[in-house]
C-alpha positions in Angstrom: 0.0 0.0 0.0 1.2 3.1 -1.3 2.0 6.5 1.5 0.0 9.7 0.6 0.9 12.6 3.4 -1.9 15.0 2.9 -1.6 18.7 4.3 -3.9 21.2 4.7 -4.0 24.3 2.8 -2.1 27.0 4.2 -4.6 29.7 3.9 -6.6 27.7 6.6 -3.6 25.9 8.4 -3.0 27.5 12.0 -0.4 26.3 14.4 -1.4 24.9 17.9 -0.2 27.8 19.7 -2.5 29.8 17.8 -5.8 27.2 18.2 -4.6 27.5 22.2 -4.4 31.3 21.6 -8.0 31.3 20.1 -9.4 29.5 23.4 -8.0 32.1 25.1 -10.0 35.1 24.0 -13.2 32.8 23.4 -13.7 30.8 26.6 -14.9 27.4 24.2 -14.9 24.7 26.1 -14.3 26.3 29.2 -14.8 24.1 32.6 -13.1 25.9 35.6 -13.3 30.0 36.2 -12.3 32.0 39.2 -13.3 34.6 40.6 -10.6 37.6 41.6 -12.3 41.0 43.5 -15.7 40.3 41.9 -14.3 39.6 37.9 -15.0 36.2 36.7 -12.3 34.5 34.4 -12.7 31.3 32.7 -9.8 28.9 31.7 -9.5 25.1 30.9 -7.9 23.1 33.8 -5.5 20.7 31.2 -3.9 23.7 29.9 -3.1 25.6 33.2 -2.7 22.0 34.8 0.1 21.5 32.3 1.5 24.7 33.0 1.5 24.7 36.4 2.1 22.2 39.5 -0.6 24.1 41.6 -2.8 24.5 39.4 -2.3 20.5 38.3 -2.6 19.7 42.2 -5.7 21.8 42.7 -7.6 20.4 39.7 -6.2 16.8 39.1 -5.3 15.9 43.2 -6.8 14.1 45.4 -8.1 17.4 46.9 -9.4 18.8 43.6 -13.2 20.7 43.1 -15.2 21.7 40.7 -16.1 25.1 42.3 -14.9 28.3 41.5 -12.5 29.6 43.2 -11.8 32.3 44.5 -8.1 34.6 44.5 -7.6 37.1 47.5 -4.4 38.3 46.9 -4.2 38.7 43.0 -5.7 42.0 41.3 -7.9 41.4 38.6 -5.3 43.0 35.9 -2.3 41.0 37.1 -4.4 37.7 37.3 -5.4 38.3 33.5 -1.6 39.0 32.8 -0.9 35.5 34.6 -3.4 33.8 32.3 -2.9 35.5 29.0 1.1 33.7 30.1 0.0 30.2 30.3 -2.0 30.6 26.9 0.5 32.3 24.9 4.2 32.0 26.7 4.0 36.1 26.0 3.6 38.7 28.7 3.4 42.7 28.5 4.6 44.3 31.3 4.5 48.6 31.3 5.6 49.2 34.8 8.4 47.8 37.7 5.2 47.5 40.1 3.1 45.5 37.9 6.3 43.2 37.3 6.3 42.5 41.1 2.9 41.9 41.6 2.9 39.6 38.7 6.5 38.7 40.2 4.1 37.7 43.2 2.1 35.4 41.3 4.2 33.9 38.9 6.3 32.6 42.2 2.7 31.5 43.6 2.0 28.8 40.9 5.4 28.1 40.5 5.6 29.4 37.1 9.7 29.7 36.8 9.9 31.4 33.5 7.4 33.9 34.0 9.2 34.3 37.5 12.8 34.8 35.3 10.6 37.2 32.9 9.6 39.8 35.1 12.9 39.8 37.5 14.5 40.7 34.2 11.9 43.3 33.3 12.5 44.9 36.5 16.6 45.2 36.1 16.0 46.6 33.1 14.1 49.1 34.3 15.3 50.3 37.6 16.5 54.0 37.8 17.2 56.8 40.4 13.1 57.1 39.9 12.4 54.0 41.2 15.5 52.3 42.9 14.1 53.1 46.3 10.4 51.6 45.5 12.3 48.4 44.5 14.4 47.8 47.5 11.9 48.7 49.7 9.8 45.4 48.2 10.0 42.4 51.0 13.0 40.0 50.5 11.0 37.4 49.3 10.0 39.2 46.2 13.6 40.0 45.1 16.1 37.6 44.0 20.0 38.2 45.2 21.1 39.7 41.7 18.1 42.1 41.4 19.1 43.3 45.1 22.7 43.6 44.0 21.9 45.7 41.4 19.5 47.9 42.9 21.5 48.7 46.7 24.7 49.6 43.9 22.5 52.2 41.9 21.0 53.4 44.8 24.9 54.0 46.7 26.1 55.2 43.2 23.5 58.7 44.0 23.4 57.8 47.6 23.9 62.1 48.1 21.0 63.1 45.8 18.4 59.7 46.8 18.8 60.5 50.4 18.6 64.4 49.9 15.2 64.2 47.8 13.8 61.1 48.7 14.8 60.4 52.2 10.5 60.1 53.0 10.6 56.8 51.0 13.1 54.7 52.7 11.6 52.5 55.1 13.7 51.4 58.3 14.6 48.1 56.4 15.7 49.7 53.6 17.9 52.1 55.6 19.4 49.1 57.6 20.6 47.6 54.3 22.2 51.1 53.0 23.9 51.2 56.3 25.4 47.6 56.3 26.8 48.6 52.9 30.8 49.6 52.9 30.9 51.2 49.3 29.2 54.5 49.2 28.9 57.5 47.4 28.4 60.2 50.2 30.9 61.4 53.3 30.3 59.7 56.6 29.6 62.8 58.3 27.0 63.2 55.4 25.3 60.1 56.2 24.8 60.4 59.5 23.3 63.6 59.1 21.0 62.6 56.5 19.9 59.4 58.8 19.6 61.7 61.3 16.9 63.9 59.6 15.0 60.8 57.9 14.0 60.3 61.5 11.9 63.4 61.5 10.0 62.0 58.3 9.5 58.3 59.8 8.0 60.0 63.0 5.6 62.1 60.6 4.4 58.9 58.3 4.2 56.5 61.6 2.7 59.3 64.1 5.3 59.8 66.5 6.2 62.4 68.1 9.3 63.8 67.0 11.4 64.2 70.1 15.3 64.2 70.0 14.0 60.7 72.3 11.9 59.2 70.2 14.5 59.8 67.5 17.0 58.4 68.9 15.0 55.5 70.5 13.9 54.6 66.9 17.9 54.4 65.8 18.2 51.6 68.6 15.4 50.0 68.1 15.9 49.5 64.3 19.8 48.7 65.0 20.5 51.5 63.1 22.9 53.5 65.4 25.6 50.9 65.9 26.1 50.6 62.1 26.8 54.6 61.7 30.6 54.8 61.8 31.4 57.6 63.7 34.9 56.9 64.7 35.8 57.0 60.8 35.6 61.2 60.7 37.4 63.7 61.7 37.1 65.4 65.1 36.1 68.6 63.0 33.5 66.6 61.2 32.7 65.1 64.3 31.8 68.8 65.3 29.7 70.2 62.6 27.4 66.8 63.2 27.0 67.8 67.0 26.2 71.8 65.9 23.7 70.5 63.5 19.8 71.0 64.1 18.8 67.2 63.7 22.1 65.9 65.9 20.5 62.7 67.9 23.8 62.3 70.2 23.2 62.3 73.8 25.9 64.4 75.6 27.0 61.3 77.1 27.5 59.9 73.7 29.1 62.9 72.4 31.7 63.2 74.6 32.7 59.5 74.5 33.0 59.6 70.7 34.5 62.9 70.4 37.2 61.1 72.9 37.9 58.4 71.1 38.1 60.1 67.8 41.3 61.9 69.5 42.3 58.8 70.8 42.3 59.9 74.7 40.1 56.7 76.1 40.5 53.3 75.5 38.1 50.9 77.3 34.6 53.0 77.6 31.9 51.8 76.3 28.6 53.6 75.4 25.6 51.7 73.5 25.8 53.1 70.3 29.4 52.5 69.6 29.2 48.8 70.8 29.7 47.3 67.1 31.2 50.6 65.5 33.8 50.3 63.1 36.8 51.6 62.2 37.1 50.8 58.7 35.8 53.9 56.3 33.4 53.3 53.5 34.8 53.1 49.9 33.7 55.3 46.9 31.8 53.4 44.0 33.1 54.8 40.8 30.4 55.9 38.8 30.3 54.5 34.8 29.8 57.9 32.1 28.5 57.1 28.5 28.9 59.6 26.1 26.1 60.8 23.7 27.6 62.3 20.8 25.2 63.6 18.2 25.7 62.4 14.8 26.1 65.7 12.4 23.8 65.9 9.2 24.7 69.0 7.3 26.9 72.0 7.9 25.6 75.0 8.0 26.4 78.8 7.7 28.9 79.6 10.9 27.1 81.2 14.1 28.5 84.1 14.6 29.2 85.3 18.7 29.4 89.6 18.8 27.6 92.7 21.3 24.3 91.8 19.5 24.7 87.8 19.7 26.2 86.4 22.7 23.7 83.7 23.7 22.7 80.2 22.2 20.4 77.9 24.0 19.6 74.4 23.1 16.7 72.1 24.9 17.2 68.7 25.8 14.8 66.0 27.6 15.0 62.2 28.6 12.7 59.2 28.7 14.9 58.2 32.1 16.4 60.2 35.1 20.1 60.6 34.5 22.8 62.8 35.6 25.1 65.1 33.4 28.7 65.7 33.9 30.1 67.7 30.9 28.6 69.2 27.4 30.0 68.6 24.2 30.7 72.4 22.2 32.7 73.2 19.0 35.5 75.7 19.6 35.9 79.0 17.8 36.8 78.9 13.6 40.8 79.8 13.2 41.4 83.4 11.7 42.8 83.9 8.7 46.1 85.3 10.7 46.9 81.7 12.1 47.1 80.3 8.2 49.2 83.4 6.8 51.7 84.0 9.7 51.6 80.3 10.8 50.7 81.5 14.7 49.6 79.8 17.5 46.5 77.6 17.2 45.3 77.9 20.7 43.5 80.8 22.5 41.6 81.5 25.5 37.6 80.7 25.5 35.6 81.8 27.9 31.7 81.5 28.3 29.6 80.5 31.2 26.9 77.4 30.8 23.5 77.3 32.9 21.0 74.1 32.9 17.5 75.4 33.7 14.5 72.9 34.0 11.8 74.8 31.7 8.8 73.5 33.8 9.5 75.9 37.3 12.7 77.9 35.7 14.7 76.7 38.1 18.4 77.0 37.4 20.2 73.6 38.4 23.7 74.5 37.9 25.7 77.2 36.5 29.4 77.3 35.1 31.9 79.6 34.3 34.1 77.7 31.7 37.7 79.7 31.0 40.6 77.2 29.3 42.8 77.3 26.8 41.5 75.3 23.7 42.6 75.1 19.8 40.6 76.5 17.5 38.2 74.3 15.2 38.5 71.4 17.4 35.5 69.9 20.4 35.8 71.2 24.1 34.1 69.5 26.9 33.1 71.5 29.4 33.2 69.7 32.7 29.9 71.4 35.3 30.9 72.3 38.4 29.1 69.1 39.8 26.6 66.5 38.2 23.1 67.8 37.6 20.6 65.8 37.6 18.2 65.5 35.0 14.6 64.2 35.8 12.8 62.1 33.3 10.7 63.5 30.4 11.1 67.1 30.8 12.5 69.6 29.0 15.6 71.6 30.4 17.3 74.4 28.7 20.9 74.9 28.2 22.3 78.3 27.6 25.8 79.2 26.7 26.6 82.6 27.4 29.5 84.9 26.2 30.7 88.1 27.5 29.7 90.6 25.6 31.3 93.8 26.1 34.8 93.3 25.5 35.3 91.2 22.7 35.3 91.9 18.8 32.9 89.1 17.1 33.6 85.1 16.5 32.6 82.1 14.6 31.8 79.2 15.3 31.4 76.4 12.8 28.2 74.2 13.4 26.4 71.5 11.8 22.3 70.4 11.7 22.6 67.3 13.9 20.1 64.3 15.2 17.3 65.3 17.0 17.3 62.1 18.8 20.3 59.8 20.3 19.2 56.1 21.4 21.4 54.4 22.9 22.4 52.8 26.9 19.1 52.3 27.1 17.5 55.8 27.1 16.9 58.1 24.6 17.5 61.6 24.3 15.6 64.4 22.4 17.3 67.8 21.3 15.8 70.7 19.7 18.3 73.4 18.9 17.1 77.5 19.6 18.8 79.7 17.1 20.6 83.3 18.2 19.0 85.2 15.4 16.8 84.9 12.1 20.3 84.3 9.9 21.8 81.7 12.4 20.7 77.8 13.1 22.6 74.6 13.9 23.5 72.4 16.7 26.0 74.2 19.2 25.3 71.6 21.6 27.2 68.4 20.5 26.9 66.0 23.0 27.2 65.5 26.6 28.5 62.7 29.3 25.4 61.2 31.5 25.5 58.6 34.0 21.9 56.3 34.3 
């Protein structure tokens, strides 16, 4: 007997994952459903028996039911998220606080891949936005390498996290910064910072806010011992005792300021009784560049008494922080070529980074260096600024203007956008008159 293989036609031919797909959004053949804060979904038990050991146990065990059941501690949007999983291997996750709630459920039903998905989702996406949120989650919902990652980032902007965002940390969260030996901020800067957070955990918890109660709350959370006290100096030491939110007792004070010059030996006082000696380390930070990729030259801008300002605009789709802006330098005169002179000369300008939605100036530079003409200058500001997600903040570079002759500047059109590091930048250049355009700004150095 002969062997015929027979296929069907591929206009009507659909795989299984899509028939699986299909009984996904119609419910045929449905026979189990649950019910999650009042929303009824309906599934088929052999698929998410397959899929999952608890669901296998709770449908095909001795201790299975027919009735539906109900979930407590799944919302309905994550539960539908959970499901849509099991029917298609595909999830769609838009935030890092629906990855842990589905994080939450995925590690419920013992659903390892979706577990893997989402912890990966959430790396991806922590920033100085969110890095607090995330280690502020309970243990169990983080994995070792997702707390790894998030405690560096947050040490890495330790000064500016615990500056604008000290009302988020919660008293666990604080007690893992502490235990940390690489940090981005000055002892004597910690400990004043810890010191003031107590104020907002006695606001959000309704506690009084006495210098007591403060201090009580260090102990209690075992946060005072891990301050390192004995690792500044005795003039550091100082300014922390003259400072409004100082928590030390006087008994406390003198002991520490003691041993700090080394005059006592043996006496102990509470808070000191696992001090250590040992200073924190610095993290170094890691800088990208973002260079814009030139399109077209243009006509030269031109910098005289009627023209001495150029501002460009810049926003993010993450938080960063900016270290130095990219500028062309000054076009060579026609002296340098004939007389074969220097190729250097003395630029000066001063740079200011405003945020456009409360004009508030972050930072402002005065930039004077030596630099050769038609080459790139970066111009380093006088300390990071930090840039906040999806607003627009305007740059301005400003000349003096009353004691200079005029000078060009060769420019080019360049991208709008730069993708890259995973965030994307978007640039719109402000020309200084009607006969001038181009990109002054070239580029700049950020840190995510």
């Amino acid at each position: 007997m002969g062997y015929m293989k027979i296929e069907k036609s591929s206009d009507n031919q659909t795989s299984l994952y899509d028939r699986i797909k299909k009984l996904l959004v119609s419910y045929e053949w449905s026979d189990c459903s649950f019910s999650v804060s009042g929303q009824i979904f309906k599934a088929h038990k052999l698929i998410l028996g397959i899929s999952s050991p608890v669901f296998e146990a709770m449908f095909y065990g001795p201790l299975s039911s027919n009735e539906n059941i109900e979930i407590t501690d799944i919302q309905p949007d994550i539960f539908q998220l959970l499901i849509n999983y099991i029917y298609t291997d595909t999830v769609e996750l838009t935030s890092v606080e629906q990855a842990f709630e589905l994080l939450y459920a995925s590690r419920k039903y013992l659903l390892e891949q979706l577990s893997d998905m989402c912890i990966a989702y959430i790396q991806a996406n922590i920033s100085v936005d969110n890095v607090i949120e995330v280690l502020n989650y309970p243990d169990f919902m983080h994995d070792k390498q997702l707390i790894s990652f998030s405690m560096k980032l947050f040490c890495e902007h330790a000064n500016y996290l615990l500056q604008e965002k000290k009302n988020l940390i919660s008293h666990l969260c604080m007690k893992a910064i502490l235990e940390t030996d690489k940090i981005n901020i000055s002892e004597k800067g910690l400990i004043m910072h810890v010191f003031k957070w107590t104020l907002s955990y006695c606001e959000q918890n309704d506690i009084k806010p006495t210098v007591e109660n403060r201090h009580d709350l260090l102990c209690k959370f075992g946060l005072f011992k891990l301050l390192r006290f004995l690792t500044v100096s005795l003039e550091e030491f100082e300014e922390i005792v003259a400072d409004p939110n100082n928590l030390l007792f006087p008994i406390e004070v003198e002991t520490i300021r003691k041993k700090i010059k080394g005059s006592v030996e043996n006496e102990k006082i509470e808070v000191l009784s696992n001090t250590t000696v040992i200073p924190r380390n610095v993290l170094k930070l890691q800088w990208f560049i973002c260079y814009r990729s030139p399109l077209r030259s243009v006509a030269p801008i031109t910098i005289d008494a009627n023209n001495y300002v150029i501002h460009s605009r810049m926003k993010a789709n993450k938080s960063v922080f900016i270290n130095s802006l990219c500028i062309p330098t000054r076009m060579a005169p026609a002296v340098c070529f004939r007389n074969n002179s220097t190729k250097v000369y003395s630029e000066q300008l001063s740079v200011s980074v405003m945020c456009e939605s409360d004009d508030n100036v972050l930072t402002y530079t005065n930039f004077m260096n030596t630099v050769e003409y038609n080459s790139i200058v970066n111009i380093e500001l006088t300390e990071p600024c930090f840039i906040k997600k999806d607003l627009w903040y305007k740059i301005s570079f400003v000349w003096p203007h009353n004691r200079f002759p005029s000078h060009s500047y060769v420019v080019e059109f360049r991208d709008k956008l730069y993708t890259g590091n995973k965030i994307t930048f978007e640039f719109d250049d402000l020309p200084i008159n009607s006969r001038n355009a181009g990109s002054f700004l070239g580029g700049l150095k950020f840190c995510l």
